[in-house]
N, C-alpha and C positions, 0 to 999 in steps of 0.2 A: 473330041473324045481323046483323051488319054492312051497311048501306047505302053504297054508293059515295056520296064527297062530291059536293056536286055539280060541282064545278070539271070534275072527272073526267066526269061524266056530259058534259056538253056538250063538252068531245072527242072523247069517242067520238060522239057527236051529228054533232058536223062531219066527222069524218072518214068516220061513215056517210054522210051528205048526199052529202060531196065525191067518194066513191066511185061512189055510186049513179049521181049525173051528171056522171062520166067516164065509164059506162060506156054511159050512154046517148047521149054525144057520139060516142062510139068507133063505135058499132052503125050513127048515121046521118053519116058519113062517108062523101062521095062515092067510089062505086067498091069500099064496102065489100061481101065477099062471105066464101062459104064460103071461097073461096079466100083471102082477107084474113086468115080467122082460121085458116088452117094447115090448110087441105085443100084438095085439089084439085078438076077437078069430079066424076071419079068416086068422092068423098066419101072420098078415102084422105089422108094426110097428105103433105102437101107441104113439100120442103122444096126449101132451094136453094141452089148455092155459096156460100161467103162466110166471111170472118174470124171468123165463131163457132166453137167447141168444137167440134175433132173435123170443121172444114172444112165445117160446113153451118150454114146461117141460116134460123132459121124465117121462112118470109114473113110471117107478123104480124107482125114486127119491121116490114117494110116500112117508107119515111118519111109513104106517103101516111096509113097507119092511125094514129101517132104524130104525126105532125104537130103543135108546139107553137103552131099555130093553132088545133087543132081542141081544145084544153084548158080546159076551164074558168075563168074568172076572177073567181070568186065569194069569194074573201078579200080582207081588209080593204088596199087600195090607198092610203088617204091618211087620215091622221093628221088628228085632229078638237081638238087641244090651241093652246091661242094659242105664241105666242112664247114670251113670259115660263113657263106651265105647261111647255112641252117641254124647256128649260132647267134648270127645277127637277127634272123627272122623270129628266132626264141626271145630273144631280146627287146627288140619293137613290140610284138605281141604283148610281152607283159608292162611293158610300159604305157601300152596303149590303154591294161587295165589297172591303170594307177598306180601300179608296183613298184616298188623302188629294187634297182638291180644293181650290185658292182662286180667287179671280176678280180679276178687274183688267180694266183698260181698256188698248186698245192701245200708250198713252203709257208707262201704266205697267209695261208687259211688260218692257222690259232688269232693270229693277229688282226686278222677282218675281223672275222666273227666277233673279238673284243672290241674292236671300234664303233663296229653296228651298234652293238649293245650298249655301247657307254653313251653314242650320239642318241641313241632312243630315250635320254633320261630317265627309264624303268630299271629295277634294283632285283626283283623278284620275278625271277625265272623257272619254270619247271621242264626238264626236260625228260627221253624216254631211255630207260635204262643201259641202251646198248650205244649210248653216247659215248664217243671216243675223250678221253680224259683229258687228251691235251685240246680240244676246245674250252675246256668248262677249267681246267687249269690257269690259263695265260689270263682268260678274264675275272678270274681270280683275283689274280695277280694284279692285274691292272686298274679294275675298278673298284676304291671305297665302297663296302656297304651293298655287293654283289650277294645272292642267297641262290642258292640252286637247289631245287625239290628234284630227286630222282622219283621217277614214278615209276616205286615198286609196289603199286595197288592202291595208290593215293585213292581217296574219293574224291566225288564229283567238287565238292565241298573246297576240298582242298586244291584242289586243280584250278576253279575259281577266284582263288584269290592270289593266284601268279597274276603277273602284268604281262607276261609273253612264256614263247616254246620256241626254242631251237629243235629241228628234225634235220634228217635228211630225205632225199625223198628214191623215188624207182627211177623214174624216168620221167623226161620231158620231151613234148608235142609241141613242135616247132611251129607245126600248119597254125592251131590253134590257143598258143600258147598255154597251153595245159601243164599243170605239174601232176606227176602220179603218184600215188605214195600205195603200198602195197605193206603196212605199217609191219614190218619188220624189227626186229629190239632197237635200230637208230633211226625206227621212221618215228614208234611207238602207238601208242592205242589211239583211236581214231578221235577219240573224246578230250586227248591231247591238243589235239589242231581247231578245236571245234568253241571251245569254253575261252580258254586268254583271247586279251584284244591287240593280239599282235604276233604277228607270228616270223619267225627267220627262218629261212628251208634254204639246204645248203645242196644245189646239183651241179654233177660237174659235164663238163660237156662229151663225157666218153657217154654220158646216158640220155644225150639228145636226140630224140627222131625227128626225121623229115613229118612225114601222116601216121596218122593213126592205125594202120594196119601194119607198119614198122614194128610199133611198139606190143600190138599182140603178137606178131613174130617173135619179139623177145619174152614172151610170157606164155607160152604152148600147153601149159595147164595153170587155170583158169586160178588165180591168188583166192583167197581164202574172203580175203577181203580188200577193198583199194575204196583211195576217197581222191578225187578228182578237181584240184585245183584251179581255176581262171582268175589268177586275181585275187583282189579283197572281197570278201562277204560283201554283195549289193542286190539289190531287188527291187523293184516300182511294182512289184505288184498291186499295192492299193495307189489308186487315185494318178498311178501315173507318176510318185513320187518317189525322187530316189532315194533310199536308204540303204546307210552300209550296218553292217554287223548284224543282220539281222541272223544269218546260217551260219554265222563262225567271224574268223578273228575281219576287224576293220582296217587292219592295216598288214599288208605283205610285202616284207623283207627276201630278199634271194640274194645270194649269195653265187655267182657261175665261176665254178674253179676250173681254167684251161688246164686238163690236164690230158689233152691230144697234142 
């Protein structure tokens, strides 16, 4: 008989833990009663108008028992890695999911960014309005036969028939090698990153977190909208097999500007 690895034991470890004291948070919540947990007092069930199924809400729903005060905050909140370490692990991450990565300094940013684009062999780029000029500038400059679509409300149509997007992006997630994008006028519209097959995001490392609850710390009302990077577009969901570009572009470009 097979032994579960241990990776696996200690999730299920945490997630027992994490369960066990929510549920003892839950129990000694102020004003918690029979009635809290879906009865009334003469121990029948209680329910009560409301936007749930079928026009009734269970009162344990209530906000007082739910409360995201009353939640446990026993997961890992802040990243134990130097500077330098959380960069490098931003780094491995995306390499790990095919990404191609280089570094530079901020000086030398116009000049990457044309180099990327001239080594990609694509000619037709669309990028999002609040692109800084001296990117789209130098490779101008440098590349024959270079066309930039600003998307000032391009359609689908038109966005299609770029070969690649240069953005910038929010923030990156070091744990998970995630890029954030919170499409800002230099992130651009979501549908930007979604349609070309190839994409350059340009982050620098002042906007690198260790975990993921780093980078909600840097975000304390909830962006309007964000599209969550791991890599090139890939999927196996039919048959086990893998394909890229099925959700967005097939090939991802980063650019990481030391600028710490």
């Amino acid at each position: 008989m097979n032994t579960p690895p241990p990776s696996r034991q200690r999730i299920f470890a945490r997630i027992r833990a994490a369960t066990q004291l929510a549920a003892e948070t839950r129990s000694s919540v102020k004003g918690t009663s029979s009635v809290g947990q879906g009865f009334s007092p003469d121990n029948k069930p209680a329910q009560s108008m409301g936007a749930g199924r079928g026009g009734f809400q269970p009162t344990h729903l209530s906000p007082e028992v739910i409360s995201s005060e009353s939640l446990p905050r026993t997961y890992i909140r802040h990243g134990q890695l130097s500077p330098a370490a959380r960069i490098s692990l931003m780094i491995e991450r995306l390499r790990e999911y095919d990404a191609e990565v280089v570094e530079c300094s901020p000086e030398e940013l116009p000049n990457t960014i044309a180099a990327q684009l001239a080594a990609s062999g694509k000619h037709k780029f669309v990028a999002p309005p609040g692109t800084p000029a001296a990117w789209m500038v130098t490779a101008a400059w440098q590349i024959q036969g270079l066309e930039w679509n600003i998307d000032h409300g391009l359609t689908t149509a038109e966005i299609e028939q770029a070969e690649g997007v240069v953005t910038a992006a929010f923030c990156g997630v070091a744990d998970s090698g995630t890029i954030v994008l919170h499409h800002s006028p230099a992130e651009g519209r979501r549908v930007l990153t979604l349609l070309p097959d190839w994409h350059l995001c340009i982050l620098r490392a002042s906007q690198i977190v260790e975990t993921l609850p780093e980078y909600f710390h840097r975000c304390p009302q909830p962006p309007a909208l964000a599209t969550w990077i791991s890599g090139p577009s890939a999927t196996a969901d039919i048959e086990m097999t893998r394909i890229k570009g099925v959700h967005g572009p097939r090939f991802l470009h980063v650019i990481l500007v030391r600028d710490e």
